[in-house]
ZATIMAR-316686 format. One record per residue (C-alpha): residue number from 1; residue in three letters; x, y, z. Coordinates in Angstrom, 3 decimals. Layout:
// ZATIMAR-316686
(node NUM,"ALA",(X,Y,Z)) ...
//
This chain:
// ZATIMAR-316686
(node 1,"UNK",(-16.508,-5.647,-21.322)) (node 2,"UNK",(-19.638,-6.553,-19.705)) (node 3,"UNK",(-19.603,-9.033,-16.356)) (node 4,"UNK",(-21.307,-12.257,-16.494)) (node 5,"UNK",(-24.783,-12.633,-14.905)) (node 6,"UNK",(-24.309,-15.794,-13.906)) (node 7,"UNK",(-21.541,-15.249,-11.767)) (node 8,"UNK",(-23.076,-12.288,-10.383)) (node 9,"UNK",(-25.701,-14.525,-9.493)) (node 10,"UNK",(-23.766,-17.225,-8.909)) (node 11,"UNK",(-21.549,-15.273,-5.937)) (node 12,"UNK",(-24.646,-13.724,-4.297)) (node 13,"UNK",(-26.169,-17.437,-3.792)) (node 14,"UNK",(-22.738,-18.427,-2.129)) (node 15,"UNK",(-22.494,-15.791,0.008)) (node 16,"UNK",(-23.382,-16.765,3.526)) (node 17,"UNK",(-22.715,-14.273,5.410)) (node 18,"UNK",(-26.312,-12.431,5.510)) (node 19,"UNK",(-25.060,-8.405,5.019)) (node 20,"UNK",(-23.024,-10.139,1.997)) (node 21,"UNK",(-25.775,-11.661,0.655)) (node 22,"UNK",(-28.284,-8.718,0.656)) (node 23,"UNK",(-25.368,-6.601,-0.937)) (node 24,"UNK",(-24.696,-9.337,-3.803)) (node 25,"UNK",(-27.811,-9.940,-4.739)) (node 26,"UNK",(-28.914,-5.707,-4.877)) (node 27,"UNK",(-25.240,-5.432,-6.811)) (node 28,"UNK",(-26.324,-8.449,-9.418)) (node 29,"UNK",(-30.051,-6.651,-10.057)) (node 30,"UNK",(-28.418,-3.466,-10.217)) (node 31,"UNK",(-25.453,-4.442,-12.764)) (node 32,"UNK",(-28.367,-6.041,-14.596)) (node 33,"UNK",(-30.644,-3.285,-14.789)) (node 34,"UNK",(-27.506,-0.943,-16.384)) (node 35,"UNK",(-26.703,-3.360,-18.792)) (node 36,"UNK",(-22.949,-3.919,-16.962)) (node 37,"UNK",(-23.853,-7.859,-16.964)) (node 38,"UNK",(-23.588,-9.980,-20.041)) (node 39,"UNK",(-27.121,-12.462,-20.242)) (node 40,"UNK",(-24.877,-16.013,-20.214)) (node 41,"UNK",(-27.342,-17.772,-18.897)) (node 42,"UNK",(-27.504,-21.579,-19.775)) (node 43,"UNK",(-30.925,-21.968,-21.712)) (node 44,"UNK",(-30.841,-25.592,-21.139)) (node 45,"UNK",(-29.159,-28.294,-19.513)) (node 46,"UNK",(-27.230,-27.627,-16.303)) (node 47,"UNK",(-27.738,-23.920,-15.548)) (node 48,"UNK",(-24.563,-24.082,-12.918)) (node 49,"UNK",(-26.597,-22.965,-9.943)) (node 50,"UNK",(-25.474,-24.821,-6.880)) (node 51,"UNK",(-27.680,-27.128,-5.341)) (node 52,"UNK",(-28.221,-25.415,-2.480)) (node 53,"UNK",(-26.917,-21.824,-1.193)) (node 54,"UNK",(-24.596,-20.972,0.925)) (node 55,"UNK",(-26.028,-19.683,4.648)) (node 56,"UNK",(-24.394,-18.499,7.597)) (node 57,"UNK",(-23.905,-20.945,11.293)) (node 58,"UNK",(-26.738,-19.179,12.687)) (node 59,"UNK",(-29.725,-19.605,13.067)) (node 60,"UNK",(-29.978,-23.138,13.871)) (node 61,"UNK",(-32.781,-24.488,11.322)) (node 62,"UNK",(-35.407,-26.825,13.087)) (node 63,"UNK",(-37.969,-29.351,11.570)) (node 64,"UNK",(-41.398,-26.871,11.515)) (node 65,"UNK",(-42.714,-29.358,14.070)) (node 66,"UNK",(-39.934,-28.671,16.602)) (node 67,"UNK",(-39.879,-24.899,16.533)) (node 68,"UNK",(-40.685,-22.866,19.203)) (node 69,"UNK",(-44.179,-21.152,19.627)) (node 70,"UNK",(-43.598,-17.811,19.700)) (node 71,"UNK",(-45.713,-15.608,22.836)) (node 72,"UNK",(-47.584,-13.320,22.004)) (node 73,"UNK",(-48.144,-9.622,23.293)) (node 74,"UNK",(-44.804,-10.068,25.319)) (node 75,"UNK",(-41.380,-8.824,24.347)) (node 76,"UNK",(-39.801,-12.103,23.610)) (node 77,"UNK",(-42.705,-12.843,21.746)) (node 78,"UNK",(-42.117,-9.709,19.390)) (node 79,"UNK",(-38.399,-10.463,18.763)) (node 80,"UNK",(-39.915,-14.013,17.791)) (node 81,"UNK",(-42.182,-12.510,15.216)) (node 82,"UNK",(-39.146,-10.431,13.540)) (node 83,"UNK",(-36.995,-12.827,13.606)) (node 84,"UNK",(-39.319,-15.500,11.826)) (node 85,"UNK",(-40.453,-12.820,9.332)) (node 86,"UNK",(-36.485,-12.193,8.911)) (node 87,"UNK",(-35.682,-15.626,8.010)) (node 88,"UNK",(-38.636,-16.245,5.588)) (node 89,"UNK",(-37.221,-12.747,3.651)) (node 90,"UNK",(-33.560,-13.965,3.984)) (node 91,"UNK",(-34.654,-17.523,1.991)) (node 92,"UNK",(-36.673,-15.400,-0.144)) (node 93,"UNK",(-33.898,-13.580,-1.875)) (node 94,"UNK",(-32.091,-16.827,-2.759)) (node 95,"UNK",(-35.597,-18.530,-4.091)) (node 96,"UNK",(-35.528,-15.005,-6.295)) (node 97,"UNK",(-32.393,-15.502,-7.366)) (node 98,"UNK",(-32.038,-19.129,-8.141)) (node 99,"UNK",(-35.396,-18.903,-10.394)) (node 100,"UNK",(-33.655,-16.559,-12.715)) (node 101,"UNK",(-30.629,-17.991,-12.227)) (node 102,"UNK",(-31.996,-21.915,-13.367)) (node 103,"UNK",(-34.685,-20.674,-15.769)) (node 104,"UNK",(-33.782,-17.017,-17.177)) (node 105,"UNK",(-31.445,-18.369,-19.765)) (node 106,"UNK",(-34.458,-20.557,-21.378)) (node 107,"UNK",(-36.997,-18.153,-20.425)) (node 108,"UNK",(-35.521,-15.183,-21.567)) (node 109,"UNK",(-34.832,-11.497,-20.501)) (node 110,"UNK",(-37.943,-10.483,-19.266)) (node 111,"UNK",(-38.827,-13.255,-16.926)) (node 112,"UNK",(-34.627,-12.504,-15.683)) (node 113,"UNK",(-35.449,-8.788,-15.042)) (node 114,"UNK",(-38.501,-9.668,-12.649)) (node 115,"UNK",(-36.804,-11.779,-10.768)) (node 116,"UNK",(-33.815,-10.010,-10.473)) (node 117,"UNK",(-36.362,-7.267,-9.421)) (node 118,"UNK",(-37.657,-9.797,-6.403)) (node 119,"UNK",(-34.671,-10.694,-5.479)) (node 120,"UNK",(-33.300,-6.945,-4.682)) (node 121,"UNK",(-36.971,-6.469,-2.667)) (node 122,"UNK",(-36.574,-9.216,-0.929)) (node 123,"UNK",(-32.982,-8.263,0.228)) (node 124,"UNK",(-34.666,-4.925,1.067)) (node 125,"UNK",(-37.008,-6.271,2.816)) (node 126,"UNK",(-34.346,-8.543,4.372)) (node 127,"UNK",(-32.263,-5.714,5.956)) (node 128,"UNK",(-35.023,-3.530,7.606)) (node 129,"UNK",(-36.252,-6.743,9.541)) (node 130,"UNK",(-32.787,-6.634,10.225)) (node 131,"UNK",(-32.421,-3.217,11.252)) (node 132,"UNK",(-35.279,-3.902,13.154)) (node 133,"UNK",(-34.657,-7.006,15.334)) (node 134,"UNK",(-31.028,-4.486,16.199)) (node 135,"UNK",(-33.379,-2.049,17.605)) (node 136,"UNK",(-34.959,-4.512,19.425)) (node 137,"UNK",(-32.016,-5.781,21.504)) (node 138,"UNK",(-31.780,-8.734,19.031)) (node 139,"UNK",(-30.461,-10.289,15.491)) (node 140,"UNK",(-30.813,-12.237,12.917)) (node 141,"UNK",(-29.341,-15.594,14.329)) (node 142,"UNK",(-30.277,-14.959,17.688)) (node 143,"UNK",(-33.282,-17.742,17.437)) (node 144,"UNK",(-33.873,-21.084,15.876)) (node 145,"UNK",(-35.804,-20.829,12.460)) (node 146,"UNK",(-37.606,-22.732,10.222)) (node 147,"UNK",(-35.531,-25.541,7.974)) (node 148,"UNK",(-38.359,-26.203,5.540)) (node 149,"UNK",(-38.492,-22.942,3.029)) (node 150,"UNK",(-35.731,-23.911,0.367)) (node 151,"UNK",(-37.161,-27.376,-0.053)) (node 152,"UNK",(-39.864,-26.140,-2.775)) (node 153,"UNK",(-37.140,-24.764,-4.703)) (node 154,"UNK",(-35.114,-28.553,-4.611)) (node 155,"UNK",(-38.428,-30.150,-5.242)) (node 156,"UNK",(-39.377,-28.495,-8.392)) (node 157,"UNK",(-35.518,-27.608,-9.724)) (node 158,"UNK",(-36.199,-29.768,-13.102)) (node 159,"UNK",(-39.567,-27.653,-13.999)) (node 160,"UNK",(-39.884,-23.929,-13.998)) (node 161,"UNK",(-43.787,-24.377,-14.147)) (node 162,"UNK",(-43.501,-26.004,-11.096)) (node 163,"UNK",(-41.190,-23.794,-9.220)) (node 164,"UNK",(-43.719,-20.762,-10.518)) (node 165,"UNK",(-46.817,-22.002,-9.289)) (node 166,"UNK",(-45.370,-23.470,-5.713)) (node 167,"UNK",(-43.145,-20.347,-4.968)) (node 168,"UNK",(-45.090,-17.045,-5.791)) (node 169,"UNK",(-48.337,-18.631,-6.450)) (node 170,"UNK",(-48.300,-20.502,-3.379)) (node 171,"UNK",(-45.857,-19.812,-0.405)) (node 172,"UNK",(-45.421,-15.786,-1.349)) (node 173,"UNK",(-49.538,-15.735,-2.108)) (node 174,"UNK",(-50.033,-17.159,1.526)) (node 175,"UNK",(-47.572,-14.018,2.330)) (node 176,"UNK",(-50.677,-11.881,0.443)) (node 177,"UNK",(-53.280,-13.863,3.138)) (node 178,"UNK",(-51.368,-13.389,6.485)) (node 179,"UNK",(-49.222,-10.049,6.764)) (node 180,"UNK",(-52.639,-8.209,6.974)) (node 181,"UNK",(-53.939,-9.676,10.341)) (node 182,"UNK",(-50.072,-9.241,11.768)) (node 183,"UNK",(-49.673,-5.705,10.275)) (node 184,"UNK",(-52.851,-4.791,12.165)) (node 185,"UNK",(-51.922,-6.687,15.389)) (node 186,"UNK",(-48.702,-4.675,15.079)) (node 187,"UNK",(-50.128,-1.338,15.226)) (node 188,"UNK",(-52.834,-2.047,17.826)) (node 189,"UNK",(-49.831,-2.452,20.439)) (node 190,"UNK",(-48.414,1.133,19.121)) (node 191,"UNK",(-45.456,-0.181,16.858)) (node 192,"UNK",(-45.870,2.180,13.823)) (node 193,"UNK",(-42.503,0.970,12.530)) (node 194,"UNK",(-43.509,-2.000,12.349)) (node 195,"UNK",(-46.515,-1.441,10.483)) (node 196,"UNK",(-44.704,0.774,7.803)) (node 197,"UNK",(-42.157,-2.370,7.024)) (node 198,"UNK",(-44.772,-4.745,6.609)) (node 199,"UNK",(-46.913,-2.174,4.635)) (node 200,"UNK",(-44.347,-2.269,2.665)) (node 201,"UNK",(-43.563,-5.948,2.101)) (node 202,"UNK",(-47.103,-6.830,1.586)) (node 203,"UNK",(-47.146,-4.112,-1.168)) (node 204,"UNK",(-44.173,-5.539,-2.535)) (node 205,"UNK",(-45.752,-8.790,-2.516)) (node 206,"UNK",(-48.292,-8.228,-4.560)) (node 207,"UNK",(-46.375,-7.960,-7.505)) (node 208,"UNK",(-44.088,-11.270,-6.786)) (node 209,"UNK",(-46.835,-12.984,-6.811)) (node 210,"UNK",(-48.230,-10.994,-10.391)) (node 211,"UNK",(-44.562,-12.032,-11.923)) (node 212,"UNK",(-45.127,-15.631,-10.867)) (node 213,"UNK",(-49.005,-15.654,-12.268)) (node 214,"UNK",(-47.780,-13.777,-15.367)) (node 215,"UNK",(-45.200,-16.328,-16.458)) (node 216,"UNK",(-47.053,-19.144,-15.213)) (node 217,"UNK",(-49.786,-18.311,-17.591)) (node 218,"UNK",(-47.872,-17.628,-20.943)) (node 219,"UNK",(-46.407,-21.071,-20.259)) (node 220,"UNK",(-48.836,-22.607,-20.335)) (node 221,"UNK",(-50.304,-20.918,-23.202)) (node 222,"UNK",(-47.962,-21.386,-24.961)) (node 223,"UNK",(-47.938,-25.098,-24.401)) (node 224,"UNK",(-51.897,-25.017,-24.761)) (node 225,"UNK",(-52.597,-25.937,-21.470)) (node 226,"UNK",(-55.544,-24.318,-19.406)) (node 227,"UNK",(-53.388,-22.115,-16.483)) (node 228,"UNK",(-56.005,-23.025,-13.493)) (node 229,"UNK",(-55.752,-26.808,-14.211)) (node 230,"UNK",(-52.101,-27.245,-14.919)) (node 231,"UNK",(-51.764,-25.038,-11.653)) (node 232,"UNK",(-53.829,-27.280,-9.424)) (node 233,"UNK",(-52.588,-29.956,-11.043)) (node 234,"UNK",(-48.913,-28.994,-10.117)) (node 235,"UNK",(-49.745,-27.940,-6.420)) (node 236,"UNK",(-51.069,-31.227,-5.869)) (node 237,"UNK",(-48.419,-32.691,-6.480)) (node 238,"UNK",(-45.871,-30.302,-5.107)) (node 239,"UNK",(-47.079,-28.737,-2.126)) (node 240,"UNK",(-47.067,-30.635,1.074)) (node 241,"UNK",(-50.129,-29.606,3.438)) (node 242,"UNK",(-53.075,-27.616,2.193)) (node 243,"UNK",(-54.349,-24.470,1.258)) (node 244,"UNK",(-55.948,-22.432,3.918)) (node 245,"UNK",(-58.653,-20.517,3.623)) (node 246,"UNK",(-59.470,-17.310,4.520)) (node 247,"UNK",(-57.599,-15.629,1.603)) (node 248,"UNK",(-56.838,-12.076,1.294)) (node 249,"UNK",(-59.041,-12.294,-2.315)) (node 250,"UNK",(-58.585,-9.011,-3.286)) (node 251,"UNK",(-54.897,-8.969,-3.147)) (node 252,"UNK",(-54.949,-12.135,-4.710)) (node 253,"UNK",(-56.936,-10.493,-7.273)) (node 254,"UNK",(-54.793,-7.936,-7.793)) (node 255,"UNK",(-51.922,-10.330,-8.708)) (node 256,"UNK",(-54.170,-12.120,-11.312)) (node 257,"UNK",(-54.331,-14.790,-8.982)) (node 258,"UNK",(-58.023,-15.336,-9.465)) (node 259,"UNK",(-60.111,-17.731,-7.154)) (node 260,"UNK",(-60.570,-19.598,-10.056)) (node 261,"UNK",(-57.076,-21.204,-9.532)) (node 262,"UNK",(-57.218,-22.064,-5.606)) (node 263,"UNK",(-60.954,-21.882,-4.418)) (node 264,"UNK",(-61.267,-26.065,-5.258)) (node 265,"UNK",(-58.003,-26.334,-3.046)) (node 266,"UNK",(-59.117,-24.462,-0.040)) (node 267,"UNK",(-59.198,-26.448,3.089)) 
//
C-alpha cells in the first residue's frame, strides 16, 4: 500500500530540527517521484497544512529593520553572508513544500511534482550552506536572521495565483537579480567553493522561478485573464516594498519571466 503524500508532507513541515527537515522533505519528493506516495491531497477546502511550520530555537528571527549589517571583506562578515543565504534556503524548502502541499490537490499532479522538485533543491541547497558555514568555524543558528520570509506564504494562503506570482515570480526572481554580483564578489577574494554552491543555486533558480511563471500563466488562461496584468495586479497588492531594478534580464528571460511583467514595477 502506497503512503500518503500529505503526511509525507505534512511531517517534513513539522520537523524543526533543520538536518530533519532537509531529510523529510528529500524523503517526501523522493517517495513521490517512485510512486510509493498515494496523491490525497485535499483539492479544496482545508488542505490540512499547518499554519505555520515547525522551526528549530535558533536562530533568533529579527524584524528586517533590526538585523545586523553584515561587514564585508572580513571573516565575520563572510560567516554573515552564509548564514543569511542559509536561512533564506532553509524557509525556502517549507515555501516549496507548503505550495504543493495547499494547492497540488486542486492543481493537480504536475504542478505537485515541480514543487516537490523545489522543495528537494532547496533542501540541497540548504545543507551545503550548511556544510559550509561548518567549515567556516560556524552554523546554522549561530546568528540572528531574518523573521520576514514566511509571511508571503500567510499572506496569500487563500489564492494559489497569489502565492505563484509573490513567491517564485517575485522573492526567488530577485534570487535570479542578486546571486550574480555575490557569486562574483565571492571568487574575487579566492573562495572557489563558494562560487561552485552559488553557481549552483542560481542555476537551480532559474527553473523555480520557470515552474512559478508556467503555472501562473495557464491560470490565468484558463480563467481568461491576461498573465502580465493579473501579475502586476497581484504584486501590488501583495508585495510590501518595491521592485528593484537592475534585473538580471536574461535569466529572467530564461524563466519566461519577460520584462513585460515587471518593467512598469521597477523602482
Amino acid at each position: 500500500m502506497p503512503g500518503s503524500l500529505k503526511a509525507a508532507i505534512r511531517s517534513a513541515l513539522l520537523s524543526a530540527d533543520p538536518r530533519a527537515k532537509v531529510m523529510a522533505a528529500r524523503d517526501a519528493a523522493r517517495g513521490w517521484r517512485l510512486g510509493k506516495l498515494e496523491f490525497d491531497l485535499a483539492a479544496s477546502g482545508d488542505a490540512g497544512m499547518p499554519d505555520r511550520p515547525s522551526w528549530p530555537a535558533a536562530p533568533e528571527l529579527l524584524d528586517p529593520r533590526n538585523m545586523p549589517r553584515r561587514g564585508k571583506g572580513t571573516d565575520k562578515g563572510r560567516i554573515a553572508l552564509w548564514h543569511a543565504l542559509a536561512h533564506i534556503e532553509f524557509v525556502a524548502i517549507d515555501l516549496a513544500l507548503d505550495m504543493a502541499g495547499r494547492f497540488g490537490g486542486q492543481q493537480g499532479r504536475e504542478f505537485t511534482s515541480d514543487f516537490l522538485y523545489v522543495a528537494a533543491d532547496e533542501a540541497m541547497h540548504f545543507a551545503l550552506l550548511d556544510r559550509k558555514l561548518r567549515r567556516l568555524g560556524s552554523n546554522y543558528g549561530a546568528l540572528p536572521a531574518h523573521a520576514g520570509l514566511w509571511q508571503a506564504a500567510e499572506e496569500t494562503a487563500h489564492d494559489v495565483s497569489a502565492r505563484l506570482a509573490i513567491v517564485p515570480m517575485v522573492l526567488e526572481a530577485r534570487g535570479l537579480d542578486v546571486t550574480p554580483a555575490t557569486l562574483n564578489r565571492v571568487r574575487s577574494q579566492g573562495d572557489e567553493n563558494g562560487a561552485k554552491i552559488l553557481q549552483r543555486i542560481l542555476d537551480d533558480e532559474i527553473r523555480h522561478v520557470a515552474f512559478g511563471t508556467k503555472h501562473f500563466v495557464r491560470i490565468c488562461e484558463k480563467s481568461g485573464e491576461s498573465p502580465q496584468k493579473r501579475w502586476k495586479s497581484l504584486v501590488q497588492t501583495h508585495f510590501r516594498g518595491a521592485l528593484k531594478a537592475p534585473f538580471n534580464d536574461s535569466a529572467r528571460l530564461a524563466a519566461g519571466l519577460s520584462r513585460d511583467f515587471y518593467d512598469s514595477l521597477a523602482s
